[in-house]
C-alpha positions in Angstrom: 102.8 100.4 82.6 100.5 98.1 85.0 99.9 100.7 88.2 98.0 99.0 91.6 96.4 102.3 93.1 94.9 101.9 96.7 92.8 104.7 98.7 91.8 105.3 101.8 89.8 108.1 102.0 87.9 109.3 104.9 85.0 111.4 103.6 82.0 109.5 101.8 81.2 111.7 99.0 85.1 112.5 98.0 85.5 108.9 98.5 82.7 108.2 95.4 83.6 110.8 93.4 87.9 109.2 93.7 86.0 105.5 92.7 84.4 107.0 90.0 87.3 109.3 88.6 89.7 106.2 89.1 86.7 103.8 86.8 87.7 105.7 83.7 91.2 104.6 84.2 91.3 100.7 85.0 89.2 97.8 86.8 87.9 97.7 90.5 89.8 95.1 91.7 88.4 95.3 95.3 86.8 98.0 96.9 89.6 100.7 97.2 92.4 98.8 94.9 91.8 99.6 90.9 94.4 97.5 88.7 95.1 100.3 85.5 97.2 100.9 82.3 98.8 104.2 82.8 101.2 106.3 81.0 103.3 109.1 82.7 100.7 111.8 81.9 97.7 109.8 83.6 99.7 109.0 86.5 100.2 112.8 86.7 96.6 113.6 86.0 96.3 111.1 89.7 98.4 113.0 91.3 96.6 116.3 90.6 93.3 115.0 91.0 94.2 114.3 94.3 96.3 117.6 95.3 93.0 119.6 94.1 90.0 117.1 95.9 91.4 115.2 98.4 92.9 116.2 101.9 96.0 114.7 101.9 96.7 115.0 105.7 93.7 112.6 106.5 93.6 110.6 103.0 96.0 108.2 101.6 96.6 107.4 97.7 99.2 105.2 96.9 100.6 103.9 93.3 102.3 101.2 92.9 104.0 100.4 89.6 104.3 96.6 88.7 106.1 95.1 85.9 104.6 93.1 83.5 106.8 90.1 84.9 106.1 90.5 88.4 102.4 91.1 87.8 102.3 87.5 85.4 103.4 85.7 89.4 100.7 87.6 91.4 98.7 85.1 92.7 94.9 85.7 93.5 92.9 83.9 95.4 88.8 84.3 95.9 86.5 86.5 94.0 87.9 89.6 92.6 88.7 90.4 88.4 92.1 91.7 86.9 93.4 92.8 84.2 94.8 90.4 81.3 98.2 89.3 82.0 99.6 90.7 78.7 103.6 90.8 78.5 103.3 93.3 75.8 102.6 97.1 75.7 101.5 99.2 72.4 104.2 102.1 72.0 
C-alpha cells in the first residue's frame, strides 16, 4: 500500500539517522515527508524503529496510508518527485 510518512524530530543526529533509515524504504518527497510502498511488516519495522531511537514525547512520526485512487488526484505543485501513479500492486 502507498504510505505518506512525516517527521518531526527534534534532535539533529536521530533526525539523520530516521532520513536515512526511512531512504531504504521510499522517495524524499520533501524534507521530512518520504512517499513509500509498504507492506504490514515494514510499516511495523517503522513503528519499532521508532519505539527503540526516537523519543516519542518530544518527536512526532506519522503514517498516513493512501489509496491508490486517492493518491492518482493528489495534486502537486512546484519542485518535489513522487512515486509513479500505479493503480496496480504485485501480490
Amino acid at each position: 500500500m502507498l504510505c505518506v510518512i512525516t517527521y518531526d524530530i527534534v534532535d539533529n543526529r536521530t533526525r539523520t539517522r530516521f532520513h536515512k533509515f526511512l531512504k531504504e524504504m521510499g522517495i524524499n518527497a520533501q524534507k521530512s515527508v518520504f512517499e513509500c510502498r509498504l507492506d504490514d511488516k515494514e510499516i511495523s519495522n517503522i513503528r519499532r524503529y521508532c519505539r527503540k531511537h526516537l523519543d516519542l514525547d518530544e518527536d512526532s512520526v506519522r503514517i498516513y496510508r493512501v489509496c491508490s485512487r486517492c493518491y492518482a488526484r493528489a495534486v502537486i505543485q512546484g519542485q518535489g518527485i513522487s512515486l509513479p501513479n500505479l493503480d496496480w500492486e504485485v501480490i
